[in-house]
C-alpha positions as CSV (number, residue, x, y, z in Angstrom):
1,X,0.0,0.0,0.0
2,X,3.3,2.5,0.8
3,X,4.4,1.7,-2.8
4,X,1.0,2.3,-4.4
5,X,0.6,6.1,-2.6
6,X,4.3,6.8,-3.4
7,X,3.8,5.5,-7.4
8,X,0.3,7.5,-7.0
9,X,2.5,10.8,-6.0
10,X,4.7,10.6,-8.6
11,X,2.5,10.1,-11.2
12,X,0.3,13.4,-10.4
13,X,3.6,15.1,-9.9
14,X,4.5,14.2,-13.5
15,X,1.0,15.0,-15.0
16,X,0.5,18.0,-13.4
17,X,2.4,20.7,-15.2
18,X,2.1,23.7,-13.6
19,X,1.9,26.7,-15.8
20,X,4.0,30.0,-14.7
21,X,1.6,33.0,-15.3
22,X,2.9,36.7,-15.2
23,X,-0.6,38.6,-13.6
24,X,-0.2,42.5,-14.4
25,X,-2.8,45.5,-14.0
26,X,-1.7,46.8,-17.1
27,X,-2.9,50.2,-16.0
28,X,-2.3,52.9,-18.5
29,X,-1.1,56.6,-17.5
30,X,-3.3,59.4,-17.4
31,X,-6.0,56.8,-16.8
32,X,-8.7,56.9,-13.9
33,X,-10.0,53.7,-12.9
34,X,-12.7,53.5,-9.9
35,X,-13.5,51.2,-7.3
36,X,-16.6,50.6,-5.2
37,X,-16.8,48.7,-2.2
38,X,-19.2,47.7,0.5
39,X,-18.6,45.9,3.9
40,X,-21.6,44.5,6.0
41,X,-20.4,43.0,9.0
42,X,-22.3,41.5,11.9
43,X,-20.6,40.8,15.4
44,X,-22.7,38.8,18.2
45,X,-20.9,38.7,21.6
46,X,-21.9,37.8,24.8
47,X,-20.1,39.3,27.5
48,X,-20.9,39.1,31.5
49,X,-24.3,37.6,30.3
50,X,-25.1,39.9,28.0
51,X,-26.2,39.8,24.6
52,X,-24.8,42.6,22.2
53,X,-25.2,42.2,18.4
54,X,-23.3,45.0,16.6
55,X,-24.3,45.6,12.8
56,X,-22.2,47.7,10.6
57,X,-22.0,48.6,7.0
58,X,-19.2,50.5,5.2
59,X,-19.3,51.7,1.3
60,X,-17.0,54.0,-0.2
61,X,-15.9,54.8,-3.8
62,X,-12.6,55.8,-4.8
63,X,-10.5,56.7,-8.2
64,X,-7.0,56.0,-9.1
65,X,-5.0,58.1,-11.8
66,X,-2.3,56.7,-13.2
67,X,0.8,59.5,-12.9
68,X,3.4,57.6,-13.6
69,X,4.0,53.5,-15.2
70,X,6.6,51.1,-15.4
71,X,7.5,47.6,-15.8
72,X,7.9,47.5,-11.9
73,X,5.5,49.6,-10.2
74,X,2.6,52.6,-10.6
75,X,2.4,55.9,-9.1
76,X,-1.2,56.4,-8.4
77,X,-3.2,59.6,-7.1
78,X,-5.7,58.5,-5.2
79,X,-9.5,60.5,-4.0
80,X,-11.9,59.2,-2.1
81,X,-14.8,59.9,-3.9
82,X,-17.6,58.9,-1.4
83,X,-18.2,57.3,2.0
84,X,-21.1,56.1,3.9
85,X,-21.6,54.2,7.0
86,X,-24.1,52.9,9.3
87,X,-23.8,51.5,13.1
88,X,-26.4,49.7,15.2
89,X,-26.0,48.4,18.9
90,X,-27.9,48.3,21.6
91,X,-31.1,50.2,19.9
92,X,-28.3,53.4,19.1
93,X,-27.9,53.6,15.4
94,X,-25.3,55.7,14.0
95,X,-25.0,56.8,10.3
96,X,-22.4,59.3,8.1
97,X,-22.6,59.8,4.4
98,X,-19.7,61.6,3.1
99,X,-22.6,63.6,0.8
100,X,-24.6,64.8,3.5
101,X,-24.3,68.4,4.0
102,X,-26.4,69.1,7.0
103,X,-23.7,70.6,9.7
104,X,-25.0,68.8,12.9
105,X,-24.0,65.2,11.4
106,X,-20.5,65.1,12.8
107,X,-19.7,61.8,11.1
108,X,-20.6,63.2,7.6
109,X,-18.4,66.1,8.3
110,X,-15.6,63.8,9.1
111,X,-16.1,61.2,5.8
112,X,-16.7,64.4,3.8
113,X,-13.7,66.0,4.8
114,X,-11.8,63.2,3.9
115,X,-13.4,63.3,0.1
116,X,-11.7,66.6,-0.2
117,X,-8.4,65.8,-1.3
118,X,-5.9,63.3,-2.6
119,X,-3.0,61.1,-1.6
């Protein structure tokens, strides 16, 4: 039985010819390429006996210009273009959209503040 798992090993080692594959972006300058993304994530914990369920949900867009492209690397500006969130635990929910403008929401003034410029 050693012999037939050993012959067994070699044989898929010799029929299995891995093929070597060069993964690029490919990115071109002066290009803008976007990205949107959204996170739900959902966190039950108990904790002295007591039950807390956390809900949260993150979504955000961003762009990427290409400034500079080589063989080796990119130099990308990057803008967040918009955030959102939302928060509930405990009956408090909590919410911030980075295209609010009413000046009370101090979350929305933080996420919008942070659309403002680039890195």
């Amino acid at each position: 039985m050693k012999h037939l798992a050993i012959v067994f090993f070699l044989a898929a080692s010799l029929l299995s010819n891995a093929q070597k594959k060069d993964l690029k972006l490919n990115l071109q300058k002066d290009a803008v390429y976007h990205l949107d993304q959204k996170s739900t994530t959902l966190v039950n914990s108990e904790y002295s006996g007591t039950k807390t369920e956390v809900e949260m949900v993150f979504a955000g867009s961003m762009s990427y210009k290409v400034l500079q492209s080589s063989e080796e690397s990119y130099t990308l500006q990057v803008k967040y273009e918009s955030m959102s969130f939302e928060m509930k635990m405990m009956g408090v929910e909590l919410a911030g959209n980075s295209t609010d403008t009413a000046a009370d929401n101090k979350f929305s003034n933080i996420l919008r503040a942070m659309t403002l410029g680039t890195f």
